[in-house]
HTML snippet that shows the backbone in 3Dmol.js (N, CA, C, O; Angstrom):
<script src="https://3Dmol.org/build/3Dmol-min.js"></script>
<div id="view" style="width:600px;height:400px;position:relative"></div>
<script>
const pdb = `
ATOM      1  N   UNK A   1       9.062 -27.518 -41.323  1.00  0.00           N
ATOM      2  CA  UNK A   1       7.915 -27.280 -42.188  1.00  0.00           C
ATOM      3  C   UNK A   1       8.415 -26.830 -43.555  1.00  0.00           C
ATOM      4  O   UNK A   1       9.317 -26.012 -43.733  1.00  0.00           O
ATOM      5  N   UNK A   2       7.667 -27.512 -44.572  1.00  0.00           N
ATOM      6  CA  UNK A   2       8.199 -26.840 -45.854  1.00  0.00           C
ATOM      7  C   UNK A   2       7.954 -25.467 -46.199  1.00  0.00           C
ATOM      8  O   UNK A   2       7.050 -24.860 -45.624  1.00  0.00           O
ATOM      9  N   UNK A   3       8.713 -24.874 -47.137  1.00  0.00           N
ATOM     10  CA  UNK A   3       8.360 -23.250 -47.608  1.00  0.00           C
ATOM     11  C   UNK A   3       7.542 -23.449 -48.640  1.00  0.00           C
ATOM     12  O   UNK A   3       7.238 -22.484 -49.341  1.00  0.00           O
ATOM     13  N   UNK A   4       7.104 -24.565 -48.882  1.00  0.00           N
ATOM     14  CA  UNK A   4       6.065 -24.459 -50.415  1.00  0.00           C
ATOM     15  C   UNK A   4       4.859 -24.136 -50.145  1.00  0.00           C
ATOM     16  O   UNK A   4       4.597 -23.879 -48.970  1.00  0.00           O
ATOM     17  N   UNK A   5       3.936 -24.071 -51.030  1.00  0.00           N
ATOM     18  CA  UNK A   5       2.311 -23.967 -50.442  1.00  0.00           C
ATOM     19  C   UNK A   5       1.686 -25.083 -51.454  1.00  0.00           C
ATOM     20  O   UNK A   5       2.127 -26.179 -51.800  1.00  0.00           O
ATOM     21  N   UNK A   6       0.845 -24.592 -51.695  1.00  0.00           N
ATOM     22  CA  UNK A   6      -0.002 -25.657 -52.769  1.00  0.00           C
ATOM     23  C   UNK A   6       0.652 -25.480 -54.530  1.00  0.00           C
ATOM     24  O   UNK A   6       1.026 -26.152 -55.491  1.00  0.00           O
ATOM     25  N   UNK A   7       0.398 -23.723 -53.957  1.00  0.00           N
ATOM     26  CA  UNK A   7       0.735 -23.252 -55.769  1.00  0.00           C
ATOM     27  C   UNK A   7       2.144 -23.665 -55.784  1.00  0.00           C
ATOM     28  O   UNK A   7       2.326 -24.458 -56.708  1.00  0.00           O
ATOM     29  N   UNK A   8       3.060 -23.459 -55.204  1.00  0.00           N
ATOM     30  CA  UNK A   8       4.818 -23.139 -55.716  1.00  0.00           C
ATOM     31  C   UNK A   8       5.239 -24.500 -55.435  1.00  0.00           C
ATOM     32  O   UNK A   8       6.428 -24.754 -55.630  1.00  0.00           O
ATOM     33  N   UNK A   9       4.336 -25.586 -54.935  1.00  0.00           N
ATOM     34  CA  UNK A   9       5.599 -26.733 -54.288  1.00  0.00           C
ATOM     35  C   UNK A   9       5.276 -27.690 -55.981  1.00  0.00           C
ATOM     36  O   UNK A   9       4.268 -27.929 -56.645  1.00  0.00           O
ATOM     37  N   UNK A  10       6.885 -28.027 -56.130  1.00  0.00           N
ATOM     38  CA  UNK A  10       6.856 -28.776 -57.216  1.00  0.00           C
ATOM     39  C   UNK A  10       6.681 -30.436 -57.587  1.00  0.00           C
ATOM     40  O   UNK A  10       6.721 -31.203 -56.625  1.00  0.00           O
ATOM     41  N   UNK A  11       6.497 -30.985 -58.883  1.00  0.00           N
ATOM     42  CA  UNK A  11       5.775 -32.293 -58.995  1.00  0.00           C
ATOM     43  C   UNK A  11       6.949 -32.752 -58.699  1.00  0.00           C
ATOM     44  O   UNK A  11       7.976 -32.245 -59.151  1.00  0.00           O
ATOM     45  N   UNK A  12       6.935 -33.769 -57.903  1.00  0.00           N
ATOM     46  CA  UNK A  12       8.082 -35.041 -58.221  1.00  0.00           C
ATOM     47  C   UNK A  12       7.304 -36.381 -59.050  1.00  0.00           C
ATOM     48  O   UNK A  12       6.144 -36.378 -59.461  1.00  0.00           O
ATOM     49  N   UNK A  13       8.331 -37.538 -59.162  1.00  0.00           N
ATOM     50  CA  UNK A  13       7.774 -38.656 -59.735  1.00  0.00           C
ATOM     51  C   UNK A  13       8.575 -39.362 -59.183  1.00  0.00           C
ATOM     52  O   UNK A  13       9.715 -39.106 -58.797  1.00  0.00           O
ATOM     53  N   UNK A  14       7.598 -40.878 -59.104  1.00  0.00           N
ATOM     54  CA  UNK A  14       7.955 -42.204 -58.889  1.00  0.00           C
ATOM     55  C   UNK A  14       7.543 -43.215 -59.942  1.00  0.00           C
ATOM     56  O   UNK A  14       6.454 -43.371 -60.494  1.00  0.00           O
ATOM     57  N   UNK A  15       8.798 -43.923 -60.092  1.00  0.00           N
ATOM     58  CA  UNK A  15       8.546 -44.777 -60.919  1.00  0.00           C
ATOM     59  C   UNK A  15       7.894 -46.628 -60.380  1.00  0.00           C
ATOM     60  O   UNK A  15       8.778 -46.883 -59.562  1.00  0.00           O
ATOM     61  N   UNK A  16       7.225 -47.540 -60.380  1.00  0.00           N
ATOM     62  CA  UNK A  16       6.839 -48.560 -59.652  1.00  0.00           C
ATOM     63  C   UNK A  16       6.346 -49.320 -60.973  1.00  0.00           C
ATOM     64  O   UNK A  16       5.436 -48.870 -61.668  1.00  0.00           O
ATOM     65  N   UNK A  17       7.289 -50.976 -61.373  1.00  0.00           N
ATOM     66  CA  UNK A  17       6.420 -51.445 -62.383  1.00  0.00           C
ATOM     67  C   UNK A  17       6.526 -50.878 -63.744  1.00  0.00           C
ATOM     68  O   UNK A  17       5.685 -51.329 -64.521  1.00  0.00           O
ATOM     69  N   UNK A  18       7.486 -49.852 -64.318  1.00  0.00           N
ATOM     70  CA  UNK A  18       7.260 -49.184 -65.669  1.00  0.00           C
ATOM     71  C   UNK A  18       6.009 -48.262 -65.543  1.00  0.00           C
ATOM     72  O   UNK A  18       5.277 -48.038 -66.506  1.00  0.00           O
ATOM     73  N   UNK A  19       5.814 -47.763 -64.351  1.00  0.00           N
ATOM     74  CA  UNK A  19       4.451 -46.451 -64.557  1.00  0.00           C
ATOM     75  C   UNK A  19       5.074 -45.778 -63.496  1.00  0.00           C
ATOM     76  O   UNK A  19       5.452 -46.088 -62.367  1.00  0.00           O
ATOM     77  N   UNK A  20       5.069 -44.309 -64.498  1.00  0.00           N
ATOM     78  CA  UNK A  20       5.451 -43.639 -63.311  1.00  0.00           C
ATOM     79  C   UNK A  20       4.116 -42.826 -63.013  1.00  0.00           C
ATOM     80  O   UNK A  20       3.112 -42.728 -63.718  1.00  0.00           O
ATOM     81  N   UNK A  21       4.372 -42.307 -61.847  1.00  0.00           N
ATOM     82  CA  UNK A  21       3.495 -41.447 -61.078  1.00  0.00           C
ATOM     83  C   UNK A  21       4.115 -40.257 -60.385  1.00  0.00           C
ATOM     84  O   UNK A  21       5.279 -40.204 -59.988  1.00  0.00           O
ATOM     85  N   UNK A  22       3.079 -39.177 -60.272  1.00  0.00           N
ATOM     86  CA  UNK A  22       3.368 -38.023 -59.774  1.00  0.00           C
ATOM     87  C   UNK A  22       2.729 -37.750 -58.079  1.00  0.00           C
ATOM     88  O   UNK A  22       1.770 -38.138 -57.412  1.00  0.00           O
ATOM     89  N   UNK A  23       3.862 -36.890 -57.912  1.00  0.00           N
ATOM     90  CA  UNK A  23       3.395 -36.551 -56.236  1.00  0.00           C
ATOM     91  C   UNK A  23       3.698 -35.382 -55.894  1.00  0.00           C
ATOM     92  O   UNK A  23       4.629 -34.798 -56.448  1.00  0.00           O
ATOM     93  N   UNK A  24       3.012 -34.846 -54.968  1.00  0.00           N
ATOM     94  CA  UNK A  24       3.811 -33.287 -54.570  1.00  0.00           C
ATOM     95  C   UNK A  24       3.497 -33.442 -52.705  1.00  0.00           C
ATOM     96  O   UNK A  24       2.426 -33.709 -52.159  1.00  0.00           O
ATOM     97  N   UNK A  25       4.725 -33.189 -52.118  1.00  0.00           N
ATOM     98  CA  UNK A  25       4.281 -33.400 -50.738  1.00  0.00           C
ATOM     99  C   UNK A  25       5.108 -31.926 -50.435  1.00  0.00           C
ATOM    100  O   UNK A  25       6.087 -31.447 -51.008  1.00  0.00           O
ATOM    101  N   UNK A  26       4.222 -31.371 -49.190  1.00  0.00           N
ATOM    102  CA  UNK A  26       4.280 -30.490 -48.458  1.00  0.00           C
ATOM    103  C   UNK A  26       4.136 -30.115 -47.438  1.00  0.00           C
ATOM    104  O   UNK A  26       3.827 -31.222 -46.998  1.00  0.00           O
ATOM    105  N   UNK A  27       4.033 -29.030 -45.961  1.00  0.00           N
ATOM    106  CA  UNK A  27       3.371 -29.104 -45.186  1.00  0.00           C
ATOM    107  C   UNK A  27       4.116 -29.496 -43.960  1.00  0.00           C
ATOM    108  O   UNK A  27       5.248 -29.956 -44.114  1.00  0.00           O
ATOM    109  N   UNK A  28       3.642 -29.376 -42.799  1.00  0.00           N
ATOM    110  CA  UNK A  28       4.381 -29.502 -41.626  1.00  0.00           C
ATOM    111  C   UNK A  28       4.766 -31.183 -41.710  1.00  0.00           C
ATOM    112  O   UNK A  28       3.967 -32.006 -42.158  1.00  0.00           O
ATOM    113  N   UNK A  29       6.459 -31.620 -41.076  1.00  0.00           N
ATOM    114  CA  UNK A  29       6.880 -32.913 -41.738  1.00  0.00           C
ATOM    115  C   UNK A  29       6.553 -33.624 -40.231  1.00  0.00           C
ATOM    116  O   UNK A  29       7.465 -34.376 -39.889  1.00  0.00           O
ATOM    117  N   UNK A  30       5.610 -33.550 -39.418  1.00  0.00           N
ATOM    118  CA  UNK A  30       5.440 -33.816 -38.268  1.00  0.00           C
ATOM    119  C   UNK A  30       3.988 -34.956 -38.097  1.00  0.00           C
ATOM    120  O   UNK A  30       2.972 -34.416 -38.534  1.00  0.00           O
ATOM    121  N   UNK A  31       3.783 -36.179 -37.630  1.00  0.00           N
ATOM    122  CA  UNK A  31       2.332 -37.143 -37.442  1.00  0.00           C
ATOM    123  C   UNK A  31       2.253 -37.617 -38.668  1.00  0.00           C
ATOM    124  O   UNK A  31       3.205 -37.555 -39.446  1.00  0.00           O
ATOM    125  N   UNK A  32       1.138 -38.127 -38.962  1.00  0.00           N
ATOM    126  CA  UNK A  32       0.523 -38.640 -40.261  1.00  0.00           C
ATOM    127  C   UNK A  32       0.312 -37.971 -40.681  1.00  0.00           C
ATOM    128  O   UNK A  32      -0.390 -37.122 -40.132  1.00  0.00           O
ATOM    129  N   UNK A  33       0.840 -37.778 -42.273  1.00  0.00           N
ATOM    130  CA  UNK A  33       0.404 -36.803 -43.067  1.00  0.00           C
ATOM    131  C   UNK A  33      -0.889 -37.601 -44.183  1.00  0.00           C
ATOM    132  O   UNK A  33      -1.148 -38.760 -44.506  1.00  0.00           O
ATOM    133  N   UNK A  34      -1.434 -36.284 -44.488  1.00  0.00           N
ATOM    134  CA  UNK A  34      -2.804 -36.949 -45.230  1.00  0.00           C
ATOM    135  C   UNK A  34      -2.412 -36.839 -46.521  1.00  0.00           C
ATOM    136  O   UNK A  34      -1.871 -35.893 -47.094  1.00  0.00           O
ATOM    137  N   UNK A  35      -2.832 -38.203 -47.030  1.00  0.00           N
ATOM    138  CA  UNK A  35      -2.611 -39.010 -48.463  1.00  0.00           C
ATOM    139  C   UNK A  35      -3.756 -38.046 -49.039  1.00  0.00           C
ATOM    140  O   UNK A  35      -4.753 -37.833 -48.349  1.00  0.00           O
ATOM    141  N   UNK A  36      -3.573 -37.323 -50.611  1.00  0.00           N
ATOM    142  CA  UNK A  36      -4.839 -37.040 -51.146  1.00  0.00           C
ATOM    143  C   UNK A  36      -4.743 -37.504 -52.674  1.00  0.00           C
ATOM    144  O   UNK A  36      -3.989 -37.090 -53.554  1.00  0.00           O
ATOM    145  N   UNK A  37      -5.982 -38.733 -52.734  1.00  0.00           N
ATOM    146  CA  UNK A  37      -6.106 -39.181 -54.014  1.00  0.00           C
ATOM    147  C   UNK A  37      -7.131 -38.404 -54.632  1.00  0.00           C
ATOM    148  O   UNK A  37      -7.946 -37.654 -54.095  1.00  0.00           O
ATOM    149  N   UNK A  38      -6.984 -38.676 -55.784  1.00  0.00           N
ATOM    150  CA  UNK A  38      -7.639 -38.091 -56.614  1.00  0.00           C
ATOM    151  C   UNK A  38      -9.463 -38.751 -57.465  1.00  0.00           C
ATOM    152  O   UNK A  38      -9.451 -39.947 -57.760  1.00  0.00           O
ATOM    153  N   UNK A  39     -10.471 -38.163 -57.696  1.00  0.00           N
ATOM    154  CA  UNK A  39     -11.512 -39.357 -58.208  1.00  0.00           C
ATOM    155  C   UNK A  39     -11.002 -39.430 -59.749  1.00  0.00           C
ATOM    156  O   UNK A  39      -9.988 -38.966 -60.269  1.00  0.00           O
ATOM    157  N   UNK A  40     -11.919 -40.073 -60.207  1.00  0.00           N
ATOM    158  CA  UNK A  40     -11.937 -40.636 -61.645  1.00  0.00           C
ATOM    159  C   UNK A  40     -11.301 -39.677 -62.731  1.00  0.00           C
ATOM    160  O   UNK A  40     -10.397 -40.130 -63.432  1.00  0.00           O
ATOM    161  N   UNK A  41     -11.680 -38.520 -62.884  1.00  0.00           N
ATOM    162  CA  UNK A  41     -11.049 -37.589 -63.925  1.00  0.00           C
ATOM    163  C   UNK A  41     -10.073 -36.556 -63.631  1.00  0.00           C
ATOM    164  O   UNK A  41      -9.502 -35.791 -64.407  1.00  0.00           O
ATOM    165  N   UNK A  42      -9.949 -36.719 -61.857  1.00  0.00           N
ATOM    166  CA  UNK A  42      -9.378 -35.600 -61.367  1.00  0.00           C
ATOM    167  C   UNK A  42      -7.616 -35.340 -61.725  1.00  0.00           C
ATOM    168  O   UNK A  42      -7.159 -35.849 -62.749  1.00  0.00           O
ATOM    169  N   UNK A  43      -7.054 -34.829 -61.148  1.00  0.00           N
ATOM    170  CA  UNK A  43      -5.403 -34.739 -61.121  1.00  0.00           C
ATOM    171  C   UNK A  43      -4.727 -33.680 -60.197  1.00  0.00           C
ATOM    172  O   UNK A  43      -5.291 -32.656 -59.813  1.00  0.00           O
ATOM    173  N   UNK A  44      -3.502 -34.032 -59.898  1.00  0.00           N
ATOM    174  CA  UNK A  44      -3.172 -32.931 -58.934  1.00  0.00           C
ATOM    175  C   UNK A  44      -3.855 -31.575 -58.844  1.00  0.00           C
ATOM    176  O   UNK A  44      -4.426 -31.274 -57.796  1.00  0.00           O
ATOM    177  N   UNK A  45      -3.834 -30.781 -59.826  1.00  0.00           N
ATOM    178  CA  UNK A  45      -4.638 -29.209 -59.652  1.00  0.00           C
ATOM    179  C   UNK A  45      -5.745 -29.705 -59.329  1.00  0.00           C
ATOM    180  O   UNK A  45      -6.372 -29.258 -60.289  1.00  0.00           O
ATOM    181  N   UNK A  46      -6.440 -30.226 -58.799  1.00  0.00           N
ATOM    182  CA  UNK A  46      -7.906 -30.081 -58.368  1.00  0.00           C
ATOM    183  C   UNK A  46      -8.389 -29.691 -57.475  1.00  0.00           C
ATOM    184  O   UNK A  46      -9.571 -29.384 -57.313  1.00  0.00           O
ATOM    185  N   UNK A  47      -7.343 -29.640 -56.614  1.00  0.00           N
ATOM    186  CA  UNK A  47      -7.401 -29.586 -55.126  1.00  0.00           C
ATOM    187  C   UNK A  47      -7.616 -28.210 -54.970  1.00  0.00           C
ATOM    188  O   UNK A  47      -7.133 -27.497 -55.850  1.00  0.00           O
ATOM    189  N   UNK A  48      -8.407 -27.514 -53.790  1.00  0.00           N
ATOM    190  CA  UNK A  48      -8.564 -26.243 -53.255  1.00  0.00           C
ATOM    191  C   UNK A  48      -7.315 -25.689 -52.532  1.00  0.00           C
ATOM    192  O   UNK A  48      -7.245 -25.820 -51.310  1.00  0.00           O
ATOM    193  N   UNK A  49      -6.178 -24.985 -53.319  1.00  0.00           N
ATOM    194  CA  UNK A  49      -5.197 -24.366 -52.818  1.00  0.00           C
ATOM    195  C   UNK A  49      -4.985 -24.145 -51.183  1.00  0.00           C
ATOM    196  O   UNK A  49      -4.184 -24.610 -50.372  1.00  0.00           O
ATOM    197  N   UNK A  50      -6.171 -23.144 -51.089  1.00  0.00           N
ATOM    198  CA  UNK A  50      -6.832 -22.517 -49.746  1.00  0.00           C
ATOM    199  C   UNK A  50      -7.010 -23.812 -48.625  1.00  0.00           C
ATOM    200  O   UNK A  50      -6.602 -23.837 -47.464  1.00  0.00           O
ATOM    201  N   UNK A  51      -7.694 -24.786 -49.310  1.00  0.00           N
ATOM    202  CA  UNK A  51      -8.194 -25.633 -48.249  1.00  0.00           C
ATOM    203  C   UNK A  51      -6.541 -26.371 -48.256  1.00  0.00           C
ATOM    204  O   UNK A  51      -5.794 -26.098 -47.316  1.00  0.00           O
ATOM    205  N   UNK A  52      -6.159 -27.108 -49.140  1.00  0.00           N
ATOM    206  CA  UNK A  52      -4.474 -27.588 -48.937  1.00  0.00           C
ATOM    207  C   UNK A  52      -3.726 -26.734 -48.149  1.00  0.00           C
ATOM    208  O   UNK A  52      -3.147 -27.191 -47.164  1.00  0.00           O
ATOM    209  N   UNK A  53      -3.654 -25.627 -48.418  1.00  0.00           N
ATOM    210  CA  UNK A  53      -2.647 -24.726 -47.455  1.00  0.00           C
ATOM    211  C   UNK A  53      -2.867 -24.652 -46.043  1.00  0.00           C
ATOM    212  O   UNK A  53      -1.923 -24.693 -45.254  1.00  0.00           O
ATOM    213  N   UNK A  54      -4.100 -24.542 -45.666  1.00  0.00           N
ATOM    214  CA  UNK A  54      -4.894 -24.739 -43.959  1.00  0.00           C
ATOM    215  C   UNK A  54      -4.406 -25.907 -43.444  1.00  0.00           C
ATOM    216  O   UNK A  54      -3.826 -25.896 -42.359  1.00  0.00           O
ATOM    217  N   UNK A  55      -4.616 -27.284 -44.297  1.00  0.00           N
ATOM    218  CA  UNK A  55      -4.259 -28.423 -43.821  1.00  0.00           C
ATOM    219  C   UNK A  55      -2.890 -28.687 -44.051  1.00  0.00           C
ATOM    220  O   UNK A  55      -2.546 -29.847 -43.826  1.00  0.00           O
ATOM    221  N   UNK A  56      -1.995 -27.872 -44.456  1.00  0.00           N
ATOM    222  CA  UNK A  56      -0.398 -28.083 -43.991  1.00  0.00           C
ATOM    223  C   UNK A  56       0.207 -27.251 -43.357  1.00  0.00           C
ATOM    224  O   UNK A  56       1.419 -27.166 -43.556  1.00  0.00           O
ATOM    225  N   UNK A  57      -0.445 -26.352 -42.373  1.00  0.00           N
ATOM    226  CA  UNK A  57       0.040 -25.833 -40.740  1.00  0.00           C
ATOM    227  C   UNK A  57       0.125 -27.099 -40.580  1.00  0.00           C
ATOM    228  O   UNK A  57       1.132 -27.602 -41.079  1.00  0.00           O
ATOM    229  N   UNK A  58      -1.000 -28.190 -39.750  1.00  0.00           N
ATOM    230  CA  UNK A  58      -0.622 -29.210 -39.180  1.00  0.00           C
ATOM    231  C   UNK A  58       0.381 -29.940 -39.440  1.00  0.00           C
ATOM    232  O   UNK A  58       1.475 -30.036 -38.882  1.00  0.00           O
ATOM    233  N   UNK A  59      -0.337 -30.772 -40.881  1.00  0.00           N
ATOM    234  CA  UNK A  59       0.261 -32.023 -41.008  1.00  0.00           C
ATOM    235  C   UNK A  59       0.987 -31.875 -42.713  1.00  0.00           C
ATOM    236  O   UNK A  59       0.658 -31.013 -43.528  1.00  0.00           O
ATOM    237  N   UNK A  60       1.867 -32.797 -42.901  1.00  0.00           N
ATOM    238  CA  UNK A  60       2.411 -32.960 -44.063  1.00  0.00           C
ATOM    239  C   UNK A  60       1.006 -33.403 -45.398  1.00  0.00           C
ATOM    240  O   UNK A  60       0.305 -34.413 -45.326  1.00  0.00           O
ATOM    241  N   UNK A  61       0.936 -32.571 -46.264  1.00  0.00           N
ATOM    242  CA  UNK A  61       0.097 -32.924 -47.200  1.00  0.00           C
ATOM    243  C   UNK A  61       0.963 -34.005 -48.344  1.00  0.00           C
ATOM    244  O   UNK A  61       2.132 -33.772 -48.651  1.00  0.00           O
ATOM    245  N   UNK A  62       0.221 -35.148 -48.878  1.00  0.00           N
ATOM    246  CA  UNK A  62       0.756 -35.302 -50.027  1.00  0.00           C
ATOM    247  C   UNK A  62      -0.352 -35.545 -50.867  1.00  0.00           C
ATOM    248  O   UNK A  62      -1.268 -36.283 -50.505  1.00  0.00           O
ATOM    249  N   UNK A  63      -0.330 -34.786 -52.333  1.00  0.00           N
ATOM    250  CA  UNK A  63      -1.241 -35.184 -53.295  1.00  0.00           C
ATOM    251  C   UNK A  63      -0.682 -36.310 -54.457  1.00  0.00           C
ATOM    252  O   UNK A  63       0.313 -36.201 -55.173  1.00  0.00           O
ATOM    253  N   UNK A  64      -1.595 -37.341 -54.398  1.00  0.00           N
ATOM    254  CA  UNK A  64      -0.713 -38.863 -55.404  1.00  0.00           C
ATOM    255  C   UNK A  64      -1.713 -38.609 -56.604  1.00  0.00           C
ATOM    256  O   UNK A  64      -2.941 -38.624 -56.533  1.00  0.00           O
ATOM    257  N   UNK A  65      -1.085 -38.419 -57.501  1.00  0.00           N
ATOM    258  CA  UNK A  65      -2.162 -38.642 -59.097  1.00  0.00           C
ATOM    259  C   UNK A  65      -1.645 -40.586 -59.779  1.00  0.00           C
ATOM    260  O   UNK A  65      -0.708 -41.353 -60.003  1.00  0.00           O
ATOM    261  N   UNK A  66      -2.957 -40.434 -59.803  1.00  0.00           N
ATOM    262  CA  UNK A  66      -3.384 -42.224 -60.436  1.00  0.00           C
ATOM    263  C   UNK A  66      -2.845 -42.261 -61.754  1.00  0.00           C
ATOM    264  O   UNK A  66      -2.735 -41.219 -62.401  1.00  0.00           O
ATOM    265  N   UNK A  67      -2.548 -43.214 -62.146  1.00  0.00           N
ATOM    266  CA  UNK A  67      -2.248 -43.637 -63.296  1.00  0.00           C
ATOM    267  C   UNK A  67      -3.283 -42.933 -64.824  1.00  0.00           C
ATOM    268  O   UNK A  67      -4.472 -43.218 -64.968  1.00  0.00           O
ATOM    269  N   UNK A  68      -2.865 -42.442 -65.350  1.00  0.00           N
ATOM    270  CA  UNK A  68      -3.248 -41.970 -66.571  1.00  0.00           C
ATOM    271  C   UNK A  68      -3.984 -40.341 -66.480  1.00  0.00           C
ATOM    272  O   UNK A  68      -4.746 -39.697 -67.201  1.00  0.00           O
ATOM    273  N   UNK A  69      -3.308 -40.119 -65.219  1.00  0.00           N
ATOM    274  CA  UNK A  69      -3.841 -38.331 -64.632  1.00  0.00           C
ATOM    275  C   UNK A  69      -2.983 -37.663 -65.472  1.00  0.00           C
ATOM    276  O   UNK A  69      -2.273 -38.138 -66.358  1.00  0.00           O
ATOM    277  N   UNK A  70      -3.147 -36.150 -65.008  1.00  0.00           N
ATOM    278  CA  UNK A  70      -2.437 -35.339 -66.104  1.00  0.00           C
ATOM    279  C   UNK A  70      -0.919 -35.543 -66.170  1.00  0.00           C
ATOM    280  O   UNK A  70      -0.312 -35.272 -67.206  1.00  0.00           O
ATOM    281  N   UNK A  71      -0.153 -36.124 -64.832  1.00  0.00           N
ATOM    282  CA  UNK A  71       1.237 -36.390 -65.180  1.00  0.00           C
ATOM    283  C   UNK A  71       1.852 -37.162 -64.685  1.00  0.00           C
ATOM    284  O   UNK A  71       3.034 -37.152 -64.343  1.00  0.00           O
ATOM    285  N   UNK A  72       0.854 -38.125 -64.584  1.00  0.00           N
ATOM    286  CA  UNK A  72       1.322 -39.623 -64.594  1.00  0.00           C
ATOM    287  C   UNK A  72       1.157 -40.501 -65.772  1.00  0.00           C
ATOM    288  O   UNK A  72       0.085 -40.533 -66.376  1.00  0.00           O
ATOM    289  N   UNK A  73       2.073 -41.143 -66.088  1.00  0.00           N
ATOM    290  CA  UNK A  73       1.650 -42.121 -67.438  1.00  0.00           C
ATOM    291  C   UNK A  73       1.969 -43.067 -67.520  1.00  0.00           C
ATOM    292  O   UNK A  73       3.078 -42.981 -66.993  1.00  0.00           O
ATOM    293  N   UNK A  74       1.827 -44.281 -67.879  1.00  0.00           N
ATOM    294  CA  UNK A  74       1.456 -45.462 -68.237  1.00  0.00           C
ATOM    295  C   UNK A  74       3.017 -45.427 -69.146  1.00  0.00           C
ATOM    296  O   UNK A  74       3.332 -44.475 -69.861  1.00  0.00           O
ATOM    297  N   UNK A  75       3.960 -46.776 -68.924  1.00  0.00           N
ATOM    298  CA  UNK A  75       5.499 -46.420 -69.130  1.00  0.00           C
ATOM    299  C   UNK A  75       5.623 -47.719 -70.267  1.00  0.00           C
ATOM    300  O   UNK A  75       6.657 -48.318 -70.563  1.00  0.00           O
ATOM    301  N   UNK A  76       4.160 -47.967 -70.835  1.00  0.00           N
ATOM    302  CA  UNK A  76       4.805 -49.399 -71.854  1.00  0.00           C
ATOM    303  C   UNK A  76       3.216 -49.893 -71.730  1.00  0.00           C
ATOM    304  O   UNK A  76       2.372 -49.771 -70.842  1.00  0.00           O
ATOM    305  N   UNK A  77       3.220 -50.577 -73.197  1.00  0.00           N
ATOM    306  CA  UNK A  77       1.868 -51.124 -73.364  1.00  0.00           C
ATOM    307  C   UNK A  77       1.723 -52.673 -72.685  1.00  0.00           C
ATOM    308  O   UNK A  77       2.501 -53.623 -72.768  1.00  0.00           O
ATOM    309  N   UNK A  78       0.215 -52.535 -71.868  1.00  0.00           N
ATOM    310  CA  UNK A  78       0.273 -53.931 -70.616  1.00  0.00           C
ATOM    311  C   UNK A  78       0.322 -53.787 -69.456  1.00  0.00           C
ATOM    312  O   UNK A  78      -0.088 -54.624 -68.652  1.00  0.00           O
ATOM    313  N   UNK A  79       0.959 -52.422 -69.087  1.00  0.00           N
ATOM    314  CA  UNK A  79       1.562 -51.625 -67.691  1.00  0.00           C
ATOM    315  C   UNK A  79       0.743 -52.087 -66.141  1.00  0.00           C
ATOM    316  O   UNK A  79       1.030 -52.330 -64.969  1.00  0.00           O
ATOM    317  N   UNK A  80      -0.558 -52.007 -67.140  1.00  0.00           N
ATOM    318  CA  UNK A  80      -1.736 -51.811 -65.954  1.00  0.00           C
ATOM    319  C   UNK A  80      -2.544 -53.348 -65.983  1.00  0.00           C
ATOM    320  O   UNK A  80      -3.487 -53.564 -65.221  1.00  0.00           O
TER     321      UNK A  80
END
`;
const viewer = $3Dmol.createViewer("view");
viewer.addModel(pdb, "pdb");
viewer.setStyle({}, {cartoon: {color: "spectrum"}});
viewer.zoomTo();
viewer.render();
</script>
């Protein structure tokens, strides 16, 4: 199980295509872990700490921010 929680675990990035994207995964590394996207304006911080932290006793959390979220960006004009 990881030692992070919601607040302390840090962003990584992936790059796919010239866009990169951000992710933060956490949480017990055990079953399916639950994918959490984000809606239209949202971005990683959106999420309820409290409620993320409950749901990684179980399972591995990962939060994916979409293209043009707070720290994901668009890597060249056309990208998308």
């Amino acid at each position: 199980m990881s030692t992070y929680t919601a607040l302390t675990v840090p962003t990584q990035f992936v790059e796919a295509n010239g866009i990169r994207f951000a992710y933060r995964c956490f949480g017990k590394k055990t079953g399916i872990p639950l994918v959490f996207n984000q809606h239209f304006t949202g971005n990683l911080d959106n999420w309820d700490p409290a409620v993320l932290d409950g749901l990684a006793k179980e399972r591995e959390v990962i939060l994916f921010n979409k293209v043009h979220g707070n720290h994901s960006c668009e890597m060249g004009h056309g990208a998308l």
